[in-house]
C-alpha positions as YAML, in Angstrom:
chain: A
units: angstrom
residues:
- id: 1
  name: UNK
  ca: [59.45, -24.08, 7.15]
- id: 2
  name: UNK
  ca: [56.50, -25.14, 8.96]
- id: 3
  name: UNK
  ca: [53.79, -22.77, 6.69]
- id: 4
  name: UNK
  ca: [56.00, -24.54, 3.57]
- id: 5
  name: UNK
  ca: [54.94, -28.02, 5.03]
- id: 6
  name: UNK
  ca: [51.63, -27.29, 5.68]
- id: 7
  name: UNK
  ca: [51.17, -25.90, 2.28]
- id: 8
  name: UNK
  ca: [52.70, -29.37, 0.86]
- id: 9
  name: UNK
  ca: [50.28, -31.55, 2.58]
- id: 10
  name: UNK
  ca: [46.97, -29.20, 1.95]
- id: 11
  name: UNK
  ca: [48.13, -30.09, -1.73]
- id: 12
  name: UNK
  ca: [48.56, -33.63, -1.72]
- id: 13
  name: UNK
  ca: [45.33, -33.65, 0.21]
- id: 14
  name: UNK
  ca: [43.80, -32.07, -2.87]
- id: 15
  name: UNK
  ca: [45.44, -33.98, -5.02]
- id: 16
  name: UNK
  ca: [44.05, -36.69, -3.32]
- id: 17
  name: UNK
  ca: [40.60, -35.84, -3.08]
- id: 18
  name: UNK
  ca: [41.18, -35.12, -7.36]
- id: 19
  name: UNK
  ca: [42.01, -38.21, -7.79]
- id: 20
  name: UNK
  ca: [39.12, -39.74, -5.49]
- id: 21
  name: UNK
  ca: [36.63, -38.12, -7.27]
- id: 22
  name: UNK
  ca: [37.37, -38.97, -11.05]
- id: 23
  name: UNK
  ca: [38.45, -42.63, -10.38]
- id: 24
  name: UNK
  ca: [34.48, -43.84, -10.30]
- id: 25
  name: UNK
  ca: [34.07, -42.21, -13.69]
- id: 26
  name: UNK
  ca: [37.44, -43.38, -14.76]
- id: 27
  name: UNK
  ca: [35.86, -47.04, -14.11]
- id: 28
  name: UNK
  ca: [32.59, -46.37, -15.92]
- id: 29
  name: UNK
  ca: [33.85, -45.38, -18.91]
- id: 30
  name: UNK
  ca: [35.99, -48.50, -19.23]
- id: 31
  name: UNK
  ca: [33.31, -50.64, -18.52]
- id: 32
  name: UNK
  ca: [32.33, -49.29, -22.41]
- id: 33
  name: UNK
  ca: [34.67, -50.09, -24.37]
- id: 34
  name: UNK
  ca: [33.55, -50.24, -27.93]
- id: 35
  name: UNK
  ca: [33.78, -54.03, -29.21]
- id: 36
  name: UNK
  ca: [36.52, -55.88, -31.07]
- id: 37
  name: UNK
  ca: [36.12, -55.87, -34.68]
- id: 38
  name: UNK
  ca: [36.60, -58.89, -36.04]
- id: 39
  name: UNK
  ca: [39.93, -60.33, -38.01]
- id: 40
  name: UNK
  ca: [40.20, -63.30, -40.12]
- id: 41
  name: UNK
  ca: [43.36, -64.47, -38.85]
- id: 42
  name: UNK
  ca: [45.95, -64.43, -35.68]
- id: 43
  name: UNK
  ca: [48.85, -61.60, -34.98]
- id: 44
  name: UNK
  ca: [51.80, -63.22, -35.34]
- id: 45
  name: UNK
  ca: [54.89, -61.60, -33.66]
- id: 46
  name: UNK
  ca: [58.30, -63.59, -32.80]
- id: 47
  name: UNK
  ca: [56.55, -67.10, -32.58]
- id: 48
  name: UNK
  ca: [53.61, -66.13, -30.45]
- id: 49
  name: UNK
  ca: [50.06, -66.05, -32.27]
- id: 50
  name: UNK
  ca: [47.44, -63.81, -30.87]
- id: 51
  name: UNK
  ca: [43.89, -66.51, -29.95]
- id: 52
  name: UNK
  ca: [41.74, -64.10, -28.99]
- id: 53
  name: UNK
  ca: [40.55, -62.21, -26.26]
- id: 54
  name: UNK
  ca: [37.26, -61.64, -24.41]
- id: 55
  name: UNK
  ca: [34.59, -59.08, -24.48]
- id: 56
  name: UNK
  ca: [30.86, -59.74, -23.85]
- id: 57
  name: UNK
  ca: [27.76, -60.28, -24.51]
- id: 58
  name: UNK
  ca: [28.58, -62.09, -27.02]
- id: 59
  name: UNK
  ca: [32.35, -64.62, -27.96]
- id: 60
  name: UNK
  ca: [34.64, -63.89, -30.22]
- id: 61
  name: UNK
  ca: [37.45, -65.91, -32.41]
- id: 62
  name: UNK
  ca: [39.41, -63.44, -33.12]
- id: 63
  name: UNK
  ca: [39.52, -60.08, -31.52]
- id: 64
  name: UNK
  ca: [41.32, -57.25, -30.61]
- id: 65
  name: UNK
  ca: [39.90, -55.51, -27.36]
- id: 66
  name: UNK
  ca: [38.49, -56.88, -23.90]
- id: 67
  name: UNK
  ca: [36.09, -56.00, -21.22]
- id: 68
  name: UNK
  ca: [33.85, -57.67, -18.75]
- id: 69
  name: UNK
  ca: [32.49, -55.19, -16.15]
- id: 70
  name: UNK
  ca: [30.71, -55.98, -12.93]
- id: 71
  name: UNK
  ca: [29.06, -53.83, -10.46]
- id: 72
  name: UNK
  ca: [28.28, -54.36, -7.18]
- id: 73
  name: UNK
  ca: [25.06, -52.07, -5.51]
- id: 74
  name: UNK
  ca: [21.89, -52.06, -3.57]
- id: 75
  name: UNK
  ca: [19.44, -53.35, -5.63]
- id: 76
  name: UNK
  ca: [20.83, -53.87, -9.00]
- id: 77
  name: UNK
  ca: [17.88, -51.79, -10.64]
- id: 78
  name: UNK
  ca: [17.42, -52.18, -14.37]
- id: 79
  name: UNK
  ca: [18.37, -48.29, -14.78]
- id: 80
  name: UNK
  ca: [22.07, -49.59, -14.30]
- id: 81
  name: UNK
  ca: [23.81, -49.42, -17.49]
- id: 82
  name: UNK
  ca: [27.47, -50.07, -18.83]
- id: 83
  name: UNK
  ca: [27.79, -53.29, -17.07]
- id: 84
  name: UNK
  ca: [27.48, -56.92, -17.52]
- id: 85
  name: UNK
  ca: [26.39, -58.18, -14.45]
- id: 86
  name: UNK
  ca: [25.60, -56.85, -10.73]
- id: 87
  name: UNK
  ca: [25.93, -58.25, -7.49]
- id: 88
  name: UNK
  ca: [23.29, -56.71, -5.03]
- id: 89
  name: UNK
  ca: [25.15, -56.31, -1.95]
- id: 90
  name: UNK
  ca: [22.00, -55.25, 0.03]
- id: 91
  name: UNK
  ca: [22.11, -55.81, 3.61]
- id: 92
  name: UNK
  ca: [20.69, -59.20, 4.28]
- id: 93
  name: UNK
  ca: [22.34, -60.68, 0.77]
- id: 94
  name: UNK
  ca: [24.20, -63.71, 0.75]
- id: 95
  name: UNK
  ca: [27.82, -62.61, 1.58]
- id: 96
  name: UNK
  ca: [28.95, -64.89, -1.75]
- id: 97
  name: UNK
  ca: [28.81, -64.85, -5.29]
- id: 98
  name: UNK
  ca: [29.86, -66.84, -8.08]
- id: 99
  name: UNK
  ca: [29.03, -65.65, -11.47]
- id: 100
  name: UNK
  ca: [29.72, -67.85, -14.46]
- id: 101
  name: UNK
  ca: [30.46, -67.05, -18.02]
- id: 102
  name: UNK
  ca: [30.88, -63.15, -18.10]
- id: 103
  name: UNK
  ca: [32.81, -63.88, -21.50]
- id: 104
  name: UNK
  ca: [34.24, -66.51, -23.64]
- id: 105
  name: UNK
  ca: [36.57, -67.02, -26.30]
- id: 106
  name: UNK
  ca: [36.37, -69.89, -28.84]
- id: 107
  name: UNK
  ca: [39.68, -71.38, -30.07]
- id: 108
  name: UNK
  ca: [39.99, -73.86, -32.82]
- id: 109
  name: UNK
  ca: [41.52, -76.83, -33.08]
- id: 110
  name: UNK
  ca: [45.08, -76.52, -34.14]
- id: 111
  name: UNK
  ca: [44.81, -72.66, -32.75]
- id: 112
  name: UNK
  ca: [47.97, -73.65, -30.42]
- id: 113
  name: UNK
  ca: [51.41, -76.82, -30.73]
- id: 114
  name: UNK
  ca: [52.04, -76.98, -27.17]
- id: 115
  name: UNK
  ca: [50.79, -73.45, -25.34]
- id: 116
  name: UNK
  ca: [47.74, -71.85, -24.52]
- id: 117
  name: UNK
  ca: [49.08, -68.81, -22.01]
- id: 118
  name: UNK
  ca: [46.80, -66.68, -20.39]
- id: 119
  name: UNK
  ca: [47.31, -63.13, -20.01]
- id: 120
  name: UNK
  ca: [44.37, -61.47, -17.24]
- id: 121
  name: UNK
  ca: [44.23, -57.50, -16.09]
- id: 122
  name: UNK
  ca: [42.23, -56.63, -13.81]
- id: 123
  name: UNK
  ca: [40.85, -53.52, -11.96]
- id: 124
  name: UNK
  ca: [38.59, -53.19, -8.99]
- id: 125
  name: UNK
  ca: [36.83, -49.95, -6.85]
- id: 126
  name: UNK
  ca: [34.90, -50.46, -4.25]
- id: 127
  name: UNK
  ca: [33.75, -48.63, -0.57]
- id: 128
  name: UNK
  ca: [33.26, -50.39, 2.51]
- id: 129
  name: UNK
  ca: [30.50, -48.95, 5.12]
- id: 130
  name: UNK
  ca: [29.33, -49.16, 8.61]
- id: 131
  name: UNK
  ca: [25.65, -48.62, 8.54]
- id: 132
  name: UNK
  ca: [25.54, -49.63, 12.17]
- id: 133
  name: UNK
  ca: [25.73, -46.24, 14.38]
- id: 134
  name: UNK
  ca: [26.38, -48.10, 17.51]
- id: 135
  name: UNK
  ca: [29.56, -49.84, 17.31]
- id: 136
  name: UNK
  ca: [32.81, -50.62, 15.09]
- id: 137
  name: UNK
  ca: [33.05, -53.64, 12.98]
- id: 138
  name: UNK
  ca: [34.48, -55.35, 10.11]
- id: 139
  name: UNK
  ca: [34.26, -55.46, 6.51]
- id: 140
  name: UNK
  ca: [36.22, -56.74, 3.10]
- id: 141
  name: UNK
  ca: [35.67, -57.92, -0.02]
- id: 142
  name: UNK
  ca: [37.37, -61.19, -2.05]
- id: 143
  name: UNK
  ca: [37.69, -61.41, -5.89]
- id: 144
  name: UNK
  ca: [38.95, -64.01, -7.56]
- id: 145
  name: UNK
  ca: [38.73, -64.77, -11.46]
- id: 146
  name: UNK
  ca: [38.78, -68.22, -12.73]
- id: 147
  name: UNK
  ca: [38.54, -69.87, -15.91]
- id: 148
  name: UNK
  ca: [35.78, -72.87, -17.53]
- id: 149
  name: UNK
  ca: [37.41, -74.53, -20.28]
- id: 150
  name: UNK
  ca: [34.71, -76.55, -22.76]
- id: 151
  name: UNK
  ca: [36.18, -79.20, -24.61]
- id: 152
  name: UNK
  ca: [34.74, -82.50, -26.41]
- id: 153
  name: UNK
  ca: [37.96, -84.16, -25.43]
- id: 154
  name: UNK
  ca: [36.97, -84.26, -21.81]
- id: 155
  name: UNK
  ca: [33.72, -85.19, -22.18]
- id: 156
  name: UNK
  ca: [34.96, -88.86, -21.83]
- id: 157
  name: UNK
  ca: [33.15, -90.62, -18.49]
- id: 158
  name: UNK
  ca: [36.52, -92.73, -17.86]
- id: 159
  name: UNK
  ca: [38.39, -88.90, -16.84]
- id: 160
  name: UNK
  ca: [37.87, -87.91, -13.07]
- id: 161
  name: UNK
  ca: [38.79, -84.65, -11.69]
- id: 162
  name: UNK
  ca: [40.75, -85.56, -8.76]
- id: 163
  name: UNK
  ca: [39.22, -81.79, -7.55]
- id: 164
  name: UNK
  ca: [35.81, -83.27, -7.37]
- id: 165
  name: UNK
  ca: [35.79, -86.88, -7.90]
- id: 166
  name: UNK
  ca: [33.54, -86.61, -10.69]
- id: 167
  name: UNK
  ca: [33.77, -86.98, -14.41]
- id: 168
  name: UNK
  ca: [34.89, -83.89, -16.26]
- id: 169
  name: UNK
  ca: [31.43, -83.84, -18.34]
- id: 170
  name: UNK
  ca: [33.89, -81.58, -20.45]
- id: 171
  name: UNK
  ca: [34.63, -78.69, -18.60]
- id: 172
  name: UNK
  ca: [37.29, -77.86, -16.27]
- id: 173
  name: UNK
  ca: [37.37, -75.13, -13.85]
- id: 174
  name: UNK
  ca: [40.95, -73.19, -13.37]
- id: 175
  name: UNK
  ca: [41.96, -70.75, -11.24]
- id: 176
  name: UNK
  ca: [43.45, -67.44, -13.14]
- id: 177
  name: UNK
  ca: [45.87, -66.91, -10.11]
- id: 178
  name: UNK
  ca: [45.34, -62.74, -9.54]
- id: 179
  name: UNK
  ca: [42.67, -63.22, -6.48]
- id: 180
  name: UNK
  ca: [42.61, -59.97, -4.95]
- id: 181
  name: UNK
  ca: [41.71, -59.57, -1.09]
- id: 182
  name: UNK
  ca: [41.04, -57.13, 1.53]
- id: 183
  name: UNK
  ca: [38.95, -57.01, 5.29]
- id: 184
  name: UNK
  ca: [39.29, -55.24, 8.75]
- id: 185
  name: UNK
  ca: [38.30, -54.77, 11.73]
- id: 186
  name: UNK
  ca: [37.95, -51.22, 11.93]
- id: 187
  name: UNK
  ca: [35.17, -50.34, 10.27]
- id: 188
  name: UNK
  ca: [34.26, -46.73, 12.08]
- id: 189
  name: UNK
  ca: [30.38, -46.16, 12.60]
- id: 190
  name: UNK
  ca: [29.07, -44.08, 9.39]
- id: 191
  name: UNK
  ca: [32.63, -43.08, 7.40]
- id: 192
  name: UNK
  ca: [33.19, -45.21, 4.33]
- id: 193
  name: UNK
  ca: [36.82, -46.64, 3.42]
- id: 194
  name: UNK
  ca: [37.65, -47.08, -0.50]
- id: 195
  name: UNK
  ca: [40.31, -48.73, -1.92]
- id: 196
  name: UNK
  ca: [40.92, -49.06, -5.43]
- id: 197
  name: UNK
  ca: [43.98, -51.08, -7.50]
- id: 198
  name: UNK
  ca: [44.95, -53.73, -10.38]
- id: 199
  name: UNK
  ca: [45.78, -57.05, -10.58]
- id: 200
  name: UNK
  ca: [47.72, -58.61, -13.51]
- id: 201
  name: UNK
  ca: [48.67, -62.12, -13.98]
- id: 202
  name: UNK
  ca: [51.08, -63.05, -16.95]
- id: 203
  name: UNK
  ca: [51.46, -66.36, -18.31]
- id: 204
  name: UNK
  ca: [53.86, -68.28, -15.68]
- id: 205
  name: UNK
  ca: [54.25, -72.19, -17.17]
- id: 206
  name: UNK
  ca: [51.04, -71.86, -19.29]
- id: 207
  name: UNK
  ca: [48.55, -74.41, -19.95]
- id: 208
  name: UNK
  ca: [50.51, -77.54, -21.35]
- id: 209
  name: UNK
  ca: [50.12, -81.03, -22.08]
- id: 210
  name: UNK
  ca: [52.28, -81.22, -19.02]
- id: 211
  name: UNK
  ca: [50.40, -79.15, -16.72]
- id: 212
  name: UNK
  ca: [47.01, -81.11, -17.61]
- id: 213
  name: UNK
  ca: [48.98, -84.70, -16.95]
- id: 214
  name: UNK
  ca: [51.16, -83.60, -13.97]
- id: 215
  name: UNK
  ca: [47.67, -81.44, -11.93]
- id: 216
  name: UNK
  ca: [44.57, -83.59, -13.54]
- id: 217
  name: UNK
  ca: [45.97, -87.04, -13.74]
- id: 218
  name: UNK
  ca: [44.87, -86.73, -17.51]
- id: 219
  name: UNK
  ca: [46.76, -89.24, -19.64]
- id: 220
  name: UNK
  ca: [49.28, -87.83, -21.87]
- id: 221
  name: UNK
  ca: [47.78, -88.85, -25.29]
- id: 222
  name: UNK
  ca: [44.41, -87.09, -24.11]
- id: 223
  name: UNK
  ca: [46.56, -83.95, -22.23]
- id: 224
  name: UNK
  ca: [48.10, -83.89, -25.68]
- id: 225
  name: UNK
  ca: [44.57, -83.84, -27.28]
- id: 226
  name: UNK
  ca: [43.02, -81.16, -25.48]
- id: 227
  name: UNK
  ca: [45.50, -78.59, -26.05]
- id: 228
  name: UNK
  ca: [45.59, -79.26, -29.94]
- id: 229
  name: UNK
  ca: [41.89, -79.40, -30.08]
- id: 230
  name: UNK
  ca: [38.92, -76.63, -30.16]
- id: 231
  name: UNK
  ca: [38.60, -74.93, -26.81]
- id: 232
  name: UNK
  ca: [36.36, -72.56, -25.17]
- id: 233
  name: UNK
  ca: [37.66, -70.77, -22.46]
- id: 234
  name: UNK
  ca: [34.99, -68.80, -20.13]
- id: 235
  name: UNK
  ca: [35.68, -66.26, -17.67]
- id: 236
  name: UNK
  ca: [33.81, -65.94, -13.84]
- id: 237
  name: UNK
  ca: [34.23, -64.18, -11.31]
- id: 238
  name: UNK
  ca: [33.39, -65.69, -7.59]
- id: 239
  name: UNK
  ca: [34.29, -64.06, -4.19]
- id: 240
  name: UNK
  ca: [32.27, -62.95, -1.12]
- id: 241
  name: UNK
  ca: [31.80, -59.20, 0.67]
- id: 242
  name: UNK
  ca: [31.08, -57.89, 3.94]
- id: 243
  name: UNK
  ca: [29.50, -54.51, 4.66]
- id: 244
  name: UNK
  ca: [30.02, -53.71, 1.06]
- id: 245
  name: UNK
  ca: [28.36, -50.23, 0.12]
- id: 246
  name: UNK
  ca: [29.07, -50.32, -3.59]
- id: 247
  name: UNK
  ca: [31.86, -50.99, -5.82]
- id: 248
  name: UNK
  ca: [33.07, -52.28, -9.61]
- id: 249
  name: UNK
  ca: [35.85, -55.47, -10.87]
- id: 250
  name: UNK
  ca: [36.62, -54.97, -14.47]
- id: 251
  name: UNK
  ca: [38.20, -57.95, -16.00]
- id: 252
  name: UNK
  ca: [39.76, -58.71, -19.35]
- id: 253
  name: UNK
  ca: [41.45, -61.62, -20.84]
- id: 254
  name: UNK
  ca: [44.55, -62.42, -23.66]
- id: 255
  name: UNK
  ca: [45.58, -65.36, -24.56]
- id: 256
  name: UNK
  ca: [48.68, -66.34, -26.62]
- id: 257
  name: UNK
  ca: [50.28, -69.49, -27.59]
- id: 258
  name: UNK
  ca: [52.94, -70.33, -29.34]
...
């Protein structure tokens, strides 16, 4: 029994290390997806209308495939390919990052009655290091997705963001909800710790006329307004690492509305 169980474990261990070594290149070859082609209207199904979803460089109306891809490296030389944006996590580097606009999706007006629903997958990789010989330490990482929407409706000086105190200068920020975190303590001089997952976030109450009136103080004629009318909805990324040796966050967006 005891050769049996050791047998078990030496294969999970390999199984183990399998996986370990093909989830990097499992990442990079998501991070190039081909682009959307392009459709001249919404998918209907049951009510629901398709928007549009995101995929850089460059927005989309209509589409039907998403990807934003970021890395995170020493350096961020311009040999790296296959992603939209790095964050050099050299030591020294400013533990935070926000990075605006990664992708955007342009709705028109009418494109939704009541609901624009959100719909955001995403997957992260990454390996934490002591490079200090000496002594243990900590490290983590923090990702968090969040939305810009661009509209002409809120461009109106009278609307404050009760956030900020400012006027809206039409754009609201908006948190997607699926912030991922992660730190310790524990951080053993010289061996690396990886962790790797997804977070999804379906639509739970949606953006509404409601939501906008009831959160932002927006009055309900103009919460009203800014769901009916044109919309661009942008999608960042902001967070903050510590004794980060390299990693990845792919991101992709959906919406649907009814």
């Amino acid at each position: 029994m005891k050769m049996k169980t050791t047998t078990l474990m030496a294969l999970w261990g390999a199984a183990a290390l399998c996986a370990q070594s093909t989830a990097w290149a499992d990442v990079q070859a998501a991070a190039r997806l081909t682009p959307p082609q392009r459709i001249e209207a919404p998918t209907t199904a049951k009510g629901l209308s398709l928007l549009g979803v995101l995929k850089t460089p460059k927005p989309v109306v209509w589409g039907n495939a998403a990807s934003a891809a970021v890395l995170f490296t020493a350096g961020c030389s311009a040999s790296v390919t296959g992603y939209d944006r790095c964050v050099d996590v050299s030591p020294g580097m400013p533990a935070a990052y926000d990075i605006r606009d990664l992708s955007s999706v342009t709705l028109p007006a009418r494109a939704s009655r009541t609901l624009v629903c959100p719909l955001i997958s995403n997957h992260y990789l990454y390996n934490l290091m002591n490079t200090v010989v000496s002594y243990t330490t900590g490290g983590g990482v923090r990702f968090d997705p969040y939305y810009t929407i661009d509209s002409a409706t809120l461009d109106d000086p009278s609307l404050i963001d009760p956030s900020t105190g400012q006027a809206y200068a039409g754009k609201l920020d908006l948190s997607a909800s699926a912030t991922y975190s992660y730190g310790t303590n524990n951080l053993r001089p010289g061996l690396p710790e990886s962790q790797q997952g997804e977070v999804s976030r379906s639509c739970v109450g949606g953006l509404t006329a409601d939501f906008f009136e009831s959160v932002y103080g927006l009055p309900s004629a103009t919460a009203e307004k800014l769901i009916a009318g044109a919309l661009t909805i942008h999608l960042n990324l902001r967070g903050e690492t510590t004794n980060l040796h390299d990693g990845s966050y792919l991101l992709g967006l959906r919406l649907i509305s009814d």
